[in-house]
C-alpha positions as CSV (number, residue, x, y, z in Angstrom):
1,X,0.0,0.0,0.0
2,X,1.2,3.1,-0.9
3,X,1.9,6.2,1.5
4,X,0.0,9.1,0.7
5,X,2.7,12.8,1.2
6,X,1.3,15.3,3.0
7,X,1.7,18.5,1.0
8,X,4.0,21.2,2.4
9,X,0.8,23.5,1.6
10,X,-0.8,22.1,4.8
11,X,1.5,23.6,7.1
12,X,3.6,20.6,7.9
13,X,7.4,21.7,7.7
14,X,7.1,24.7,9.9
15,X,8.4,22.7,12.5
16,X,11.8,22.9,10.6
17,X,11.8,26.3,12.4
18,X,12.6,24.6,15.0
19,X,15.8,26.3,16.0
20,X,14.7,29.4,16.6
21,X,11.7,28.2,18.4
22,X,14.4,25.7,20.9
23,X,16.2,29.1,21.4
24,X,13.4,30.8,22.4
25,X,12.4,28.2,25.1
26,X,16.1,28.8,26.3
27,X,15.8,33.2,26.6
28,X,13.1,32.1,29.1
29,X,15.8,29.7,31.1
30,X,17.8,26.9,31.2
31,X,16.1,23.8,30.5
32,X,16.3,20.2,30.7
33,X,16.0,18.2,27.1
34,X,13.0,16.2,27.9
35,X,11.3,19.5,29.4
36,X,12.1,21.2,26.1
37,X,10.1,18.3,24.6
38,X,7.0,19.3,26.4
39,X,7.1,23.2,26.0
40,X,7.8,22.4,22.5
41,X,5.0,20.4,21.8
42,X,2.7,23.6,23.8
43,X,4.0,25.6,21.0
44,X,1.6,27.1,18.3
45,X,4.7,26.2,15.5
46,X,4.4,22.1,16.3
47,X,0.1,22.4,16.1
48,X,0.5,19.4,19.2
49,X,2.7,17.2,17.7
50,X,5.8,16.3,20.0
51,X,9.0,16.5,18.2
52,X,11.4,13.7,17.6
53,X,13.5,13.6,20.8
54,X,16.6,12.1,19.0
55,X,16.1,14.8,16.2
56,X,16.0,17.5,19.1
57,X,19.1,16.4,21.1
58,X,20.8,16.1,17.7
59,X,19.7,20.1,17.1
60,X,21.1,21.1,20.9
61,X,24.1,19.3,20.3
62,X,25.0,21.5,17.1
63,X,24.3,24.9,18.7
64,X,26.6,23.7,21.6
65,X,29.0,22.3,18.9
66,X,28.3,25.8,17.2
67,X,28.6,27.8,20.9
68,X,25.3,29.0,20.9
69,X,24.0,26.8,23.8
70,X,26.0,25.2,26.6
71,X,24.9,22.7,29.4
72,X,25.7,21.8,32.6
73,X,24.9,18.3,34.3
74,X,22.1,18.5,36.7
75,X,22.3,16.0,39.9
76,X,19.0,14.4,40.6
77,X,17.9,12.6,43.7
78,X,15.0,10.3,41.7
79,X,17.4,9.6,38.9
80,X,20.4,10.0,37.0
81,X,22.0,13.1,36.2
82,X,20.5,14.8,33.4
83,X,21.9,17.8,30.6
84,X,20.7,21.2,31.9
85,X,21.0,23.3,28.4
86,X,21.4,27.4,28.4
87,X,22.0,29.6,26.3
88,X,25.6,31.4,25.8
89,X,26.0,34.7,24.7
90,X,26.6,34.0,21.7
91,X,23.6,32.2,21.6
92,X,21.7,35.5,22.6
93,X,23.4,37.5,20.1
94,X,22.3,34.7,17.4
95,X,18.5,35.1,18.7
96,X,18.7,39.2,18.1
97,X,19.4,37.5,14.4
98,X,16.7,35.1,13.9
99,X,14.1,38.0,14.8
100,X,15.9,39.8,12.5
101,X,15.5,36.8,9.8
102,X,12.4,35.9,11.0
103,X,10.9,39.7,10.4
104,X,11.9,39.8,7.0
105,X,10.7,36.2,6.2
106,X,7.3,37.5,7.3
107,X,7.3,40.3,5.6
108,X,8.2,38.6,2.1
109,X,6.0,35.4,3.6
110,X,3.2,38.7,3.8
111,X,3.6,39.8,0.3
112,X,3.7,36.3,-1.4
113,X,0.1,35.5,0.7
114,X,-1.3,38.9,-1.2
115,X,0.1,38.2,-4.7
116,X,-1.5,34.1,-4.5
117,X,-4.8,35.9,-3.0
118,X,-4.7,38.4,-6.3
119,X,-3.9,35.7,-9.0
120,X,-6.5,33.1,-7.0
121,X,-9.5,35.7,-7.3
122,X,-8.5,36.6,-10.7
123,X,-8.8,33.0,-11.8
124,X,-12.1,32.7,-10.6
């Protein structure tokens, strides 16, 4: 049986903005990865949907690798110790950027929504 694709139309790759959305999460305060998990799937960009937790360890491991997050281990009574993640200050600075980034992509994102709405009415 064939798998049917779910069109990119539909909203279902915003979550590959899920970079900026993990920084976000970390402006408000260090974080543990499986409570990043949780806020993450709370967020309006993931509609519900939890993300991949290999696929989001893999993403805070290449913004430490990059310097933009750093972690610290966190001792636990009720467990072992887990990765407490924060952001450096380089990893502020690179925030700043992605609203930057994110500003004009809404703004072009803006005038592409007005130019299909034009050439859809015309067409009817």
């Amino acid at each position: 049986m064939k798998r049917q694709r779910v069109c990119a139309c539909e909203g279902h790759t915003l979550d590959r903005l899920l970079q900026p959305l993990v920084m976000a999460l970390l402006v408000e305060g260090p974080a543990h990865g499986y409570a990043l998990v949780d806020r993450l799937k709370d967020s309006p960009m993931m509609n519900g949907a939890a993300p991949d937790p290999t696929g989001l360890y893999r993403l805070l491991n290449n913004l430490e690798e990059q310097g933009l997050v750093t972690h610290a281990w966190s001792e636990s009574e009720e467990g072992p110790s887990k990765r407490l993640y924060e952001l450096t200050d380089q990893g502020k600075c690179c925030v700043g950027k992605w609203i930057e980034t994110l500003d004009r992509y809404r703004d072009k994102i803006g005038q592409l929504v007005e130019m299909l709405r034009s050439l859809n009415q015309s067409d009817v």
